[in-house]
C-alpha positions in Angstrom: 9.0 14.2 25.5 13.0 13.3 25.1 13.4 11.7 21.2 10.3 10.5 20.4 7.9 12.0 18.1 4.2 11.7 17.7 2.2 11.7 15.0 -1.5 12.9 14.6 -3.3 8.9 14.2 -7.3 9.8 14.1 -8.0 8.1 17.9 -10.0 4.8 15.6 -7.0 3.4 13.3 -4.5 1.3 15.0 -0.8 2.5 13.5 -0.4 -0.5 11.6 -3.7 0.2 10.1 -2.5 3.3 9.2 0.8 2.2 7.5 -0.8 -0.6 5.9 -3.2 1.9 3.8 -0.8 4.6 3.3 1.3 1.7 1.3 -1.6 1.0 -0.3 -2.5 4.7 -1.7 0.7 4.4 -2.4 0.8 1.4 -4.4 -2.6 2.4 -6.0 -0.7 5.4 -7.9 2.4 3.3 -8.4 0.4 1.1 -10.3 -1.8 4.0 -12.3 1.3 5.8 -13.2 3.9 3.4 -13.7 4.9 0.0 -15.9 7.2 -1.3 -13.1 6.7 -5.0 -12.3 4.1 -5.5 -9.3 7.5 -7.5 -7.5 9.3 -3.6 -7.9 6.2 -2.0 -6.8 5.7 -4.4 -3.6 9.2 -3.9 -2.7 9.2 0.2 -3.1 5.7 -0.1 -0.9 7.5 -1.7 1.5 6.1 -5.2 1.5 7.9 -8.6 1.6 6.7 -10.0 -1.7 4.2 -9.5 -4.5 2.4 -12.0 -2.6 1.9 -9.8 0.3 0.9 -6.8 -1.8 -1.7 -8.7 -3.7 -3.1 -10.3 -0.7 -3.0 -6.9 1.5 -4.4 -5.2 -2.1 -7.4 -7.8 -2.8 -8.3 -7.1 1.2 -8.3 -3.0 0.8 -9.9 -2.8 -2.5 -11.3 -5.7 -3.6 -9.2 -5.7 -6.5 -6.2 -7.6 -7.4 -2.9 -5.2 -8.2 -3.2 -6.5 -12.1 -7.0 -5.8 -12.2 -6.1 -2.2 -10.3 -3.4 -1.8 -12.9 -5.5 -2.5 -16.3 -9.1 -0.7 -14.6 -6.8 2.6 -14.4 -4.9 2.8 -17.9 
């Protein structure tokens, strides 16, 4: 293969699945560990707005990012 690099996706998640929880996990600890504003967190997640990250949150875990945030302090 010339430049293009694989990566190990198990055969059942799409790659936008996958991205889409891996900023998840990582918003879950950003928001267990951290008193940043949910706008920061969204933005170091790499979604386009708070709004996103509590939609794409509420859909993952059933939880909104606030509720996530005060369940885990």
């Amino acid at each position: 293969m010339t430049g293009v690099q694989t990566c190990a996706l198990p055969i059942w998640v799409s790659p936008i699945r996958y991205l889409l929880n891996k900023r998840i996990r990582r918003a879950k600890r950003l928001l267990s560990g951290s008193l940043d504003p949910l706008v920061v967190i969204a933005s170091m997640c790499g979604f386009a707005s708070q709004s996103h990250l509590g939609t794409a949150f509420q859909f993952a875990t059933g939880k909104s990012p606030g509720a996530w945030r005060k369940a885990s302090s």
